[in-house]
Chimera marker file (.cmm) of the C-alpha trace (Angstrom):
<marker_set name="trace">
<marker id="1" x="0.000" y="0.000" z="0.000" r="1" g="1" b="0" radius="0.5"/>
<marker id="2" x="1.079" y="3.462" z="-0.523" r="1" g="1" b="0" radius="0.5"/>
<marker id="3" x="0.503" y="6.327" z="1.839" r="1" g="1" b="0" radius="0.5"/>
<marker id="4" x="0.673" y="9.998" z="1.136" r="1" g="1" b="0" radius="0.5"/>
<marker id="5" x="-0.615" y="12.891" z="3.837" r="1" g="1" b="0" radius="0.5"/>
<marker id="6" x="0.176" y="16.209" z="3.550" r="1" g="1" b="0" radius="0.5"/>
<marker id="7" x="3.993" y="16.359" z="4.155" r="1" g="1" b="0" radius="0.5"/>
<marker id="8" x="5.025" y="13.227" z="2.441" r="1" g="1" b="0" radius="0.5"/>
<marker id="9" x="5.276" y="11.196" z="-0.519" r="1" g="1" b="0" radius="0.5"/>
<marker id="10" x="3.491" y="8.109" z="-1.566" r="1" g="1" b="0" radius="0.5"/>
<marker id="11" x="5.741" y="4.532" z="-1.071" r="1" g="1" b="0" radius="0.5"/>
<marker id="12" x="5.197" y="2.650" z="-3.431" r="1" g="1" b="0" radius="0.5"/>
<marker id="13" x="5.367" y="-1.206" z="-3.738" r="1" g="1" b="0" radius="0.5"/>
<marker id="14" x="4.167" y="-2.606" z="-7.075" r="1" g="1" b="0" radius="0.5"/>
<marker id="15" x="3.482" y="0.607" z="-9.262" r="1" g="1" b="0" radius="0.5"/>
<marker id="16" x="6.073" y="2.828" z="-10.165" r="1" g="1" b="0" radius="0.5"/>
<marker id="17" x="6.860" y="5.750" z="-7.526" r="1" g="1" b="0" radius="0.5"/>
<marker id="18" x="5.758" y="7.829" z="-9.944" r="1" g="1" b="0" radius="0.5"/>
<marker id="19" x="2.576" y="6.113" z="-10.924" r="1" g="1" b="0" radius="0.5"/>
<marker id="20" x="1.549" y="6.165" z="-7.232" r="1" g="1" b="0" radius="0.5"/>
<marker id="21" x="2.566" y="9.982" z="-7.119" r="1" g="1" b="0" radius="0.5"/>
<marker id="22" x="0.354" y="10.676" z="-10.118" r="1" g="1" b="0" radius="0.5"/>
<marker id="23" x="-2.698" y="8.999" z="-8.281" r="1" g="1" b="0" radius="0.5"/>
<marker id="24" x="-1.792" y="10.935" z="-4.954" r="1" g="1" b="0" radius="0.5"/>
<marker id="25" x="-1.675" y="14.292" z="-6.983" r="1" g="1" b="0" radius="0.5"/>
<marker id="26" x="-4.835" y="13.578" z="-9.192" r="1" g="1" b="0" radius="0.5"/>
<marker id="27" x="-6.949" y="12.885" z="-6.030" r="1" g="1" b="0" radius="0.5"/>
<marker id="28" x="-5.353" y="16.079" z="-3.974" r="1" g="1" b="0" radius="0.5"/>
<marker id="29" x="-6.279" y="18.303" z="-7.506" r="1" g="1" b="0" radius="0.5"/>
<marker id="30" x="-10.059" y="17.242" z="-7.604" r="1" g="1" b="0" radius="0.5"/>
<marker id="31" x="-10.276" y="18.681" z="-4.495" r="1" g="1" b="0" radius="0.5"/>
<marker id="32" x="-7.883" y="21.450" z="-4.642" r="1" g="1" b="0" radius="0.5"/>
<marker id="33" x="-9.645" y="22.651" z="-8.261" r="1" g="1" b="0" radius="0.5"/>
<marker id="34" x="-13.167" y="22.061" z="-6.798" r="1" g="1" b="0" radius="0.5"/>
<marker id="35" x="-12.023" y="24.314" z="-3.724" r="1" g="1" b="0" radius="0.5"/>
<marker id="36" x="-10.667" y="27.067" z="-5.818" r="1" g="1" b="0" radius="0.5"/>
<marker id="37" x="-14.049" y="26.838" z="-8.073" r="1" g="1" b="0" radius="0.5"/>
<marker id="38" x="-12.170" y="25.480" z="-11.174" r="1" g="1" b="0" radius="0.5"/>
<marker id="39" x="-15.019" y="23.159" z="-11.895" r="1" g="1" b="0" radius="0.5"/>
<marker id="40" x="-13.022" y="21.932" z="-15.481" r="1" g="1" b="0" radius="0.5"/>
<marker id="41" x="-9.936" y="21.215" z="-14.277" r="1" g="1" b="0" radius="0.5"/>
<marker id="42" x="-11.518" y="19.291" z="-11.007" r="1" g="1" b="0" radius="0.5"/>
<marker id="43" x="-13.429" y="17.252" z="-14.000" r="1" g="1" b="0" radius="0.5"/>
<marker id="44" x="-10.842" y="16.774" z="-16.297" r="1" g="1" b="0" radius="0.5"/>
<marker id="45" x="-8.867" y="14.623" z="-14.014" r="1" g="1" b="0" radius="0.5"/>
<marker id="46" x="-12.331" y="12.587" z="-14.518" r="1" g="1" b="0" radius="0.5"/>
<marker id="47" x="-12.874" y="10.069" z="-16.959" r="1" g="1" b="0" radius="0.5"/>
<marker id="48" x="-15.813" y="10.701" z="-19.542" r="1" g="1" b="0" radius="0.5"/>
<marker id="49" x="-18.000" y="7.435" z="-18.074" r="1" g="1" b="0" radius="0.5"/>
<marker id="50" x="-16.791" y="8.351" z="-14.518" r="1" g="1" b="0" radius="0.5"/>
<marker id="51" x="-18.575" y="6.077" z="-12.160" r="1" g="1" b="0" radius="0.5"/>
<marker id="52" x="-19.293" y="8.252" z="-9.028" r="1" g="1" b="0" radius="0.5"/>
<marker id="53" x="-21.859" y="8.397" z="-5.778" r="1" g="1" b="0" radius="0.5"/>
<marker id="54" x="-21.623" y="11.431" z="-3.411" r="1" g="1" b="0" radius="0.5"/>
<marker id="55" x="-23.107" y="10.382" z="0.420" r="1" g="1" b="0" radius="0.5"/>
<marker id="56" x="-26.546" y="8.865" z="0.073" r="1" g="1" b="0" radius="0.5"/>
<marker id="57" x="-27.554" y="10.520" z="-3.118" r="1" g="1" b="0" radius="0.5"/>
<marker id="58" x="-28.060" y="7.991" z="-5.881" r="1" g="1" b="0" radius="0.5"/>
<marker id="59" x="-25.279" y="6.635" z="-7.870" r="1" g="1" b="0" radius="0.5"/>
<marker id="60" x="-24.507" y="8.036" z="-10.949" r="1" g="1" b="0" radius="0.5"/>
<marker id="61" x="-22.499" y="8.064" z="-14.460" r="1" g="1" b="0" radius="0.5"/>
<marker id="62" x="-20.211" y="10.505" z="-16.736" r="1" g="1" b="0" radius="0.5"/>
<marker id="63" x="-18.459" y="13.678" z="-16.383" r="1" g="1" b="0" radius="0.5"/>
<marker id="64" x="-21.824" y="15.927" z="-17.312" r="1" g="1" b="0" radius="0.5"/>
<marker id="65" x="-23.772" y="14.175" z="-14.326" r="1" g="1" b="0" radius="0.5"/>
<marker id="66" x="-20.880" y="14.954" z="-12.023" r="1" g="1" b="0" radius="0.5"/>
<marker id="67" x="-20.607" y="18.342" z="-13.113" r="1" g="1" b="0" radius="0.5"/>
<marker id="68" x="-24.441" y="19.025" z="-12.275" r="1" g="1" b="0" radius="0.5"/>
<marker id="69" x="-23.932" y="17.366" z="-9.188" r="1" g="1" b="0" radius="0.5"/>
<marker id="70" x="-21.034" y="19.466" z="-8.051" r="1" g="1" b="0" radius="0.5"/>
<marker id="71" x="-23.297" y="22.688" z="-9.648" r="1" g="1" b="0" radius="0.5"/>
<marker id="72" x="-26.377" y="21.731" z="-7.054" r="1" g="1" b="0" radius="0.5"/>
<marker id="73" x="-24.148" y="21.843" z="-4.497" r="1" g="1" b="0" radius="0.5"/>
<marker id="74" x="-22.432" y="25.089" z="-5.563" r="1" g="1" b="0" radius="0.5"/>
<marker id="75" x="-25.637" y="26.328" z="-5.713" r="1" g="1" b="0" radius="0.5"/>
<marker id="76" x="-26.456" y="25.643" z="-1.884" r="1" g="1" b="0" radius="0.5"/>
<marker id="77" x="-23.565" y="26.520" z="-0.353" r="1" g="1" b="0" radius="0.5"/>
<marker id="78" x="-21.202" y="29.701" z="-0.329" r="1" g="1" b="0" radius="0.5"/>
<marker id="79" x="-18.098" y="27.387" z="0.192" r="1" g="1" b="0" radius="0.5"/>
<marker id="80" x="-16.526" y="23.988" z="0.175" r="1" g="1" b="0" radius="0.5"/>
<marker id="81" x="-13.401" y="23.251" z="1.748" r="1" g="1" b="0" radius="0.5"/>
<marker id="82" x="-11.788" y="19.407" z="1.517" r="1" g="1" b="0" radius="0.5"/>
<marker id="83" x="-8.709" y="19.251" z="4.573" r="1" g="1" b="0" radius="0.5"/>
<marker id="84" x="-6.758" y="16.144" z="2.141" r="1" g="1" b="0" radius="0.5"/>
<marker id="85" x="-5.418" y="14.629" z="5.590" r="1" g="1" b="0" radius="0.5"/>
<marker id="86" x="-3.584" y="11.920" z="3.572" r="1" g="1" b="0" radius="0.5"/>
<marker id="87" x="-4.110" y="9.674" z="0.528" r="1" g="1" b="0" radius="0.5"/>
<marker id="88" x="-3.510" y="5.964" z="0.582" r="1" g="1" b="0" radius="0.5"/>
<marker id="89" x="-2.503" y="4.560" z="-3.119" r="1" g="1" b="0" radius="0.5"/>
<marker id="90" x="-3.071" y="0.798" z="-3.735" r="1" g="1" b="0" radius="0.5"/>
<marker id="91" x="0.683" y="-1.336" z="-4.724" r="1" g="1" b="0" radius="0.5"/>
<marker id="92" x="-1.227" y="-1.700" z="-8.657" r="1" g="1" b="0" radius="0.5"/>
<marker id="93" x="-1.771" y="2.082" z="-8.778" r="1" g="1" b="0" radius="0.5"/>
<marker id="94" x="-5.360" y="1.347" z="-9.727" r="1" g="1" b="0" radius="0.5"/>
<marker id="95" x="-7.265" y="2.515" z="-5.924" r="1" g="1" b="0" radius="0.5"/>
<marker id="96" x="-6.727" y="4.864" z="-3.857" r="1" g="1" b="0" radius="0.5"/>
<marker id="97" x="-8.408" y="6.281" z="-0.789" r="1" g="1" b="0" radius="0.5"/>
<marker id="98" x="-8.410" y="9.826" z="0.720" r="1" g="1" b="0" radius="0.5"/>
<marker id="99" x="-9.123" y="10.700" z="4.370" r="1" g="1" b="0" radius="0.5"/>
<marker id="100" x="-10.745" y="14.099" z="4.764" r="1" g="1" b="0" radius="0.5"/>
<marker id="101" x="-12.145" y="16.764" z="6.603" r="1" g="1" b="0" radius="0.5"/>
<marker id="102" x="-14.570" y="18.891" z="4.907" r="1" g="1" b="0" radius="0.5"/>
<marker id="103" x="-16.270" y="22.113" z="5.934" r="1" g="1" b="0" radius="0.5"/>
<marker id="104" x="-19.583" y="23.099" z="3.975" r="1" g="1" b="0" radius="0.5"/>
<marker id="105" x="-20.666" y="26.869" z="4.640" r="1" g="1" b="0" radius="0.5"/>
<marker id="106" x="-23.968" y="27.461" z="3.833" r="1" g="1" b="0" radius="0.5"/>
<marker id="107" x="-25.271" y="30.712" z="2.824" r="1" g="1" b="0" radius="0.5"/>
<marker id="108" x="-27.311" y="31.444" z="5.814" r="1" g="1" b="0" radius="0.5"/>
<marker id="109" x="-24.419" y="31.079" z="7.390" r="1" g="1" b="0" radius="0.5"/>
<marker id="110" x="-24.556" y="27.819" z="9.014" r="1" g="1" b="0" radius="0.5"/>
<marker id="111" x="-20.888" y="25.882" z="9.142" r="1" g="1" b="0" radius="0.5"/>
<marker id="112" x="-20.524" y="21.891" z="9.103" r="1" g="1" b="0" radius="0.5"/>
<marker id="113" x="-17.120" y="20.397" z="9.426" r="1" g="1" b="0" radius="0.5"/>
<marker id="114" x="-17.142" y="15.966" z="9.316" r="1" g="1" b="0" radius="0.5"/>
<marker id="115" x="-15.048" y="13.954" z="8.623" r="1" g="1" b="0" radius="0.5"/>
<marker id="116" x="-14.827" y="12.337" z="5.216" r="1" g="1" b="0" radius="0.5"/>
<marker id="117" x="-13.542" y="9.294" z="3.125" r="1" g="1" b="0" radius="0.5"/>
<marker id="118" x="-13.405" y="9.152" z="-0.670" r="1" g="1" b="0" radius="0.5"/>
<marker id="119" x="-12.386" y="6.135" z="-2.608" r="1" g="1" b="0" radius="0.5"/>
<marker id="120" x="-10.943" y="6.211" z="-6.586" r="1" g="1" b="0" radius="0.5"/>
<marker id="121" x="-10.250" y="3.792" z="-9.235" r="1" g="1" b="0" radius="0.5"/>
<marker id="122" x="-8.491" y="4.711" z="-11.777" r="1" g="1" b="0" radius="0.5"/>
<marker id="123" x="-8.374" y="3.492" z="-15.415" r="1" g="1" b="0" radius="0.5"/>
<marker id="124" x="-5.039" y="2.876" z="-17.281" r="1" g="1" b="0" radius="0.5"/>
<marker id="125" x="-4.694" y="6.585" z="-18.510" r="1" g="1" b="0" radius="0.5"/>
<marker id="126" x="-4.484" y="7.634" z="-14.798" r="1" g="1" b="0" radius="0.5"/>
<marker id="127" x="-8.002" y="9.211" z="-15.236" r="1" g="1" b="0" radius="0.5"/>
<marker id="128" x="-10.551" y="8.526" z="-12.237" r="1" g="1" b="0" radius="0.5"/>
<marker id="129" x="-12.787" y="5.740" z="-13.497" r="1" g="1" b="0" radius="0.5"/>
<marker id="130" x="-14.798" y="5.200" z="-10.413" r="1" g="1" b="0" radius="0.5"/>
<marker id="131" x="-15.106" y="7.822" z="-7.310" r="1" g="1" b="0" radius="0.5"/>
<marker id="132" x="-17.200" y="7.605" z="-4.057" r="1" g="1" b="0" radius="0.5"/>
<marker id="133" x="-17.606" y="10.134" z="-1.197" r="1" g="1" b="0" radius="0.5"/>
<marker id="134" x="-18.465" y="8.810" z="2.324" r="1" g="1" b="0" radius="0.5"/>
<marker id="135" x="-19.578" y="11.230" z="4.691" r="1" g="1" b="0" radius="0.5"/>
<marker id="136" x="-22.644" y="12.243" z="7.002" r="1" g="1" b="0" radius="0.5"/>
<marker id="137" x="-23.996" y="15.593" z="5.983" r="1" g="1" b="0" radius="0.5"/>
<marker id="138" x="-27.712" y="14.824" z="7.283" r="1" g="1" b="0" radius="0.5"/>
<marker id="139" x="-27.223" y="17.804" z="10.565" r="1" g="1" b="0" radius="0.5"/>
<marker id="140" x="-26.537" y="20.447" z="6.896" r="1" g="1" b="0" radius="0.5"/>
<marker id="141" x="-28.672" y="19.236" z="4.569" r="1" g="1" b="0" radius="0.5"/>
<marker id="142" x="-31.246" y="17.117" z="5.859" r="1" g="1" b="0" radius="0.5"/>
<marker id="143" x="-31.573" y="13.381" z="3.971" r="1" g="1" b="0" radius="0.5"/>
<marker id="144" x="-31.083" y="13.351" z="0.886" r="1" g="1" b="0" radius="0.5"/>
<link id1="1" id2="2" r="1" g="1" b="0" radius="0.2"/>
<link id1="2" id2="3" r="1" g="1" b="0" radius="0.2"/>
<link id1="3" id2="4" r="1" g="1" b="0" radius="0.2"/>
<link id1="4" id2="5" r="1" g="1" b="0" radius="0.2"/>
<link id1="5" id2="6" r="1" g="1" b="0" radius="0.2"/>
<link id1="6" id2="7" r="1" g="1" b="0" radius="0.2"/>
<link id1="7" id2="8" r="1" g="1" b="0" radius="0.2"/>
<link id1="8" id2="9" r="1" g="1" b="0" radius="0.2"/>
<link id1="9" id2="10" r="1" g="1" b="0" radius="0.2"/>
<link id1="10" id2="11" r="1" g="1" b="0" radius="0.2"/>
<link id1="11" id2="12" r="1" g="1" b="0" radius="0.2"/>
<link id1="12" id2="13" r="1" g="1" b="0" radius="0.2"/>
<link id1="13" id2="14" r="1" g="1" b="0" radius="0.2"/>
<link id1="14" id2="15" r="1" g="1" b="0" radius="0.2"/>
<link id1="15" id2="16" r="1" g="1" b="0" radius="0.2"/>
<link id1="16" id2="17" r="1" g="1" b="0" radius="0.2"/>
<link id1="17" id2="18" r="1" g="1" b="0" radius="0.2"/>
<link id1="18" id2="19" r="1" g="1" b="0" radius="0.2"/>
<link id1="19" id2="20" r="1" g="1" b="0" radius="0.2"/>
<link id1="20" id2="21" r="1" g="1" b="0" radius="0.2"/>
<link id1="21" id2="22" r="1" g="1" b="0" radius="0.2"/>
<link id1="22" id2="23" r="1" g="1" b="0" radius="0.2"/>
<link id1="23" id2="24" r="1" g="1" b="0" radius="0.2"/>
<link id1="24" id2="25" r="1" g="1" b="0" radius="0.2"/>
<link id1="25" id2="26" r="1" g="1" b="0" radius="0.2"/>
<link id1="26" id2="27" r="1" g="1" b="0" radius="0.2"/>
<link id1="27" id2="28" r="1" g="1" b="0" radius="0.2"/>
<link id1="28" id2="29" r="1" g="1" b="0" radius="0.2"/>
<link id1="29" id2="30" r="1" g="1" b="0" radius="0.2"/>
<link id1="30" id2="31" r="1" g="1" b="0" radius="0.2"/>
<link id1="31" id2="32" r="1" g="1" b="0" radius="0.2"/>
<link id1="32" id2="33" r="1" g="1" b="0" radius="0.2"/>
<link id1="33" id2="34" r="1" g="1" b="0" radius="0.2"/>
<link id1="34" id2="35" r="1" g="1" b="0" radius="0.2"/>
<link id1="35" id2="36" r="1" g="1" b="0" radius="0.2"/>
<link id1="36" id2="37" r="1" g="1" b="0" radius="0.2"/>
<link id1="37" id2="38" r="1" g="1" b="0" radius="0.2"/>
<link id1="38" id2="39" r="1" g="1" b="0" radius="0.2"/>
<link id1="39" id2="40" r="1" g="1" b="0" radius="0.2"/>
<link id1="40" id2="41" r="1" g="1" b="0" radius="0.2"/>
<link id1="41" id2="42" r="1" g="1" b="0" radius="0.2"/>
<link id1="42" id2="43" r="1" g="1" b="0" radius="0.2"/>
<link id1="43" id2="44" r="1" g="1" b="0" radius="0.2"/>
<link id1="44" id2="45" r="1" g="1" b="0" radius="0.2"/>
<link id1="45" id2="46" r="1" g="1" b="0" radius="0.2"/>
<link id1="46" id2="47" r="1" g="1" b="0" radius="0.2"/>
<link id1="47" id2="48" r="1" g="1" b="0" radius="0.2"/>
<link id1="48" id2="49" r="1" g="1" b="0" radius="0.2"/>
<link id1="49" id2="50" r="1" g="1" b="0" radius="0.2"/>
<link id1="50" id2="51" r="1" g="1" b="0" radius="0.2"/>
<link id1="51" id2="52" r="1" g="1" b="0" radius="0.2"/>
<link id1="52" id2="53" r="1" g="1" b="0" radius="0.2"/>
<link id1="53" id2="54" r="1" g="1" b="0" radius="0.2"/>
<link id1="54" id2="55" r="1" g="1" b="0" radius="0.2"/>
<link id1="55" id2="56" r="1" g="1" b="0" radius="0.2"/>
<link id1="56" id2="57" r="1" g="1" b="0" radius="0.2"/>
<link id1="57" id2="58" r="1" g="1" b="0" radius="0.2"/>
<link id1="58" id2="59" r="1" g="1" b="0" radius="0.2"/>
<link id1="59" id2="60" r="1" g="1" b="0" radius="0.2"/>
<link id1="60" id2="61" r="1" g="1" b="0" radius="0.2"/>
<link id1="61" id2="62" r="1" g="1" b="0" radius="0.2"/>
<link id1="62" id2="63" r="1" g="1" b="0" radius="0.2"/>
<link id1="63" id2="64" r="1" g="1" b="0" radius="0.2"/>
<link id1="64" id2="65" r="1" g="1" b="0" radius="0.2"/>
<link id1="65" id2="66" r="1" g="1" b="0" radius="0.2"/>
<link id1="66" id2="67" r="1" g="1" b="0" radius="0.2"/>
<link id1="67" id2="68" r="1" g="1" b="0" radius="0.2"/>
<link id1="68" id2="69" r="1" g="1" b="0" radius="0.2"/>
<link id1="69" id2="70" r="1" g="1" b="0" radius="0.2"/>
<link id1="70" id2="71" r="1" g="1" b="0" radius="0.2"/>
<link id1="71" id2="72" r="1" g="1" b="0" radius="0.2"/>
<link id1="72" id2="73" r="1" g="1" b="0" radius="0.2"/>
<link id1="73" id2="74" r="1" g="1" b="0" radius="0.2"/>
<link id1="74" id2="75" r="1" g="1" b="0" radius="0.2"/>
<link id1="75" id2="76" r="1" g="1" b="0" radius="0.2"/>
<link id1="76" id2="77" r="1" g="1" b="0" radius="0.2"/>
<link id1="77" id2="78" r="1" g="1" b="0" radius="0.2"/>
<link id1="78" id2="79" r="1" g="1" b="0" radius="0.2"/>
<link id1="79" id2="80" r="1" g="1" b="0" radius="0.2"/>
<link id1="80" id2="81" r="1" g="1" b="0" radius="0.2"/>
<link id1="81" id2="82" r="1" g="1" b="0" radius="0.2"/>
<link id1="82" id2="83" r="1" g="1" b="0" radius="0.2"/>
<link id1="83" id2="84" r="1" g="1" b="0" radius="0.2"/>
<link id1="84" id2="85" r="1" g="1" b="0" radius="0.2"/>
<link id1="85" id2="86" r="1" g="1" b="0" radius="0.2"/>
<link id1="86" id2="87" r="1" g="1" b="0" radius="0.2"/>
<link id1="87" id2="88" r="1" g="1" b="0" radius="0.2"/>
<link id1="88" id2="89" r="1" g="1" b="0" radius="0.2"/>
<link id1="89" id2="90" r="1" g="1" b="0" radius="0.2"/>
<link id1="90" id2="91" r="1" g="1" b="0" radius="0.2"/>
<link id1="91" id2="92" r="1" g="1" b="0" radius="0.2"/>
<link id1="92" id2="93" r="1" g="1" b="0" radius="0.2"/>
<link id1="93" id2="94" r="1" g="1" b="0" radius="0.2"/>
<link id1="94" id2="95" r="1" g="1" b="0" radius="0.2"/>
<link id1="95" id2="96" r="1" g="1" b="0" radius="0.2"/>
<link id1="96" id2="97" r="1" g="1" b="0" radius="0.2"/>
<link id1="97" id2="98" r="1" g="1" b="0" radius="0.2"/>
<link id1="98" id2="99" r="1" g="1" b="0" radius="0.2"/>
<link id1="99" id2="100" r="1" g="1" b="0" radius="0.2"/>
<link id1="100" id2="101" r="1" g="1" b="0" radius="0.2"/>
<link id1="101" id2="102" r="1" g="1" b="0" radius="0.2"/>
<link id1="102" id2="103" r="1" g="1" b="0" radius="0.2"/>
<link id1="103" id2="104" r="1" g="1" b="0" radius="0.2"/>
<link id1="104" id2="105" r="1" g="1" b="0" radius="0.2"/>
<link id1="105" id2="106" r="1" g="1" b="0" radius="0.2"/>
<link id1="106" id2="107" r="1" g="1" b="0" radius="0.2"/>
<link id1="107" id2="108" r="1" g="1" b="0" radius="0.2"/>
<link id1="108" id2="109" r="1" g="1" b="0" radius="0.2"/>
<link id1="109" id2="110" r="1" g="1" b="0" radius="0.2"/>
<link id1="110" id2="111" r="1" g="1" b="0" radius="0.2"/>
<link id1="111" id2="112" r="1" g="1" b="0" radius="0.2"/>
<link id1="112" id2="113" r="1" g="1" b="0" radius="0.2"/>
<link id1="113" id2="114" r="1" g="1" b="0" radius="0.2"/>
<link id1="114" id2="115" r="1" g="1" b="0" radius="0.2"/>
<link id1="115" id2="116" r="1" g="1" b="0" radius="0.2"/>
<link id1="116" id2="117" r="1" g="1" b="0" radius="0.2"/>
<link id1="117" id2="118" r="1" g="1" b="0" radius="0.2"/>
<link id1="118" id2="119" r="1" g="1" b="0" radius="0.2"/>
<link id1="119" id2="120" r="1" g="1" b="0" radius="0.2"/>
<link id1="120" id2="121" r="1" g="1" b="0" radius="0.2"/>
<link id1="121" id2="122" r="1" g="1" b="0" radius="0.2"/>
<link id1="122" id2="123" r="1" g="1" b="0" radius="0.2"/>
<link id1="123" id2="124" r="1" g="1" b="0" radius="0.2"/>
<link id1="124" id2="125" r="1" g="1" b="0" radius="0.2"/>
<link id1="125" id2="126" r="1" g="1" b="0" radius="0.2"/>
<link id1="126" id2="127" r="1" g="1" b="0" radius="0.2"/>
<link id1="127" id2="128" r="1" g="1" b="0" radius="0.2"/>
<link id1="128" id2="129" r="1" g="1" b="0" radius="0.2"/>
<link id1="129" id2="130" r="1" g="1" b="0" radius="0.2"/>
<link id1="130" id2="131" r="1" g="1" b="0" radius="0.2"/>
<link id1="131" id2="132" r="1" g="1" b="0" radius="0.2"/>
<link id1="132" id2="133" r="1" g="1" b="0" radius="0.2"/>
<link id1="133" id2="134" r="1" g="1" b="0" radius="0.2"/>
<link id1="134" id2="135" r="1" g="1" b="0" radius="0.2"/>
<link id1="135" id2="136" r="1" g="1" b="0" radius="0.2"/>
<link id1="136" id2="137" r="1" g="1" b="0" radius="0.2"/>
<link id1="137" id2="138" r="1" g="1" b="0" radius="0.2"/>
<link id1="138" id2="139" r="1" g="1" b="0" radius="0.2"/>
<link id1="139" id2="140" r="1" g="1" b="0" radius="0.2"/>
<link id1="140" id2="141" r="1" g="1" b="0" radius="0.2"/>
<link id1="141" id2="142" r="1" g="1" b="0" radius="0.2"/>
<link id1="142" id2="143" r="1" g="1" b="0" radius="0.2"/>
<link id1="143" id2="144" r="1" g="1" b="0" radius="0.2"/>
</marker_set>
């Protein structure tokens, strides 16, 4: 397994140290670009037929439906925040996880901060094939 948190770099055993960097540093930009509102380049380290669930809303497929996703949520809140406490990158280079602590302002003012766990695949382009955000936002936004 290969670890990364903020001050450190991945070891790897099985894929390349730079193939495990490259998954380390595409998870830490989706958030980093989604944080800074660059929508585009958080999606473009995406693949098109992304496979992708966010908490307990539904599953769903492709870059579009993750963009209108992430656009709902825009709309709700005034700001987003992902704390990448470290990233874990499997020995193949093909998973990785990502511990997290998010804070969600909402525009009435209201601030949630949980804690957070995202999971990636990745296809053999590096792109993220398959993404999934575990996290209990039911005290912010009710069930959704």
């Amino acid at each position: 397994m290969s670890t990364s948190d903020s001050s450190s770099s991945p070891v790897s055993r099985g894929a390349s140290d730079g193939e495990a960097e490259g998954r380390a540093a595409a998870v830490r930009e989706y958030f980093a670009a989604g944080d800074r509102g660059d929508a585009e380049a958080a999606l473009a380290t995406l693949a098109e037929d992304v496979r992708f669930r966010f908490g307990n809303a539904e599953p769903g497929r492709g870059r579009d439906a993750v963009r209108a996703v992430r656009e709902q949520i825009r709309s709700q809140i005034a700001r987003v925040q992902h704390e990448v406490r470290s990233v874990h990158v499997d020995g193949a280079g093909r998973h990785a996880t990502a511990q997290l602590r998010m804070t969600y302002q909402h525009r009435d003012g209201r601030i949630l901060r949980v804690p957070a766990c995202a999971v990636f695949d990745f296809d053999a382009a590096g792109l993220v094939s398959g993404y999934w955000v575990y996290v209990d936002q039911e005290d912010f936004w009710g069930p959704l």
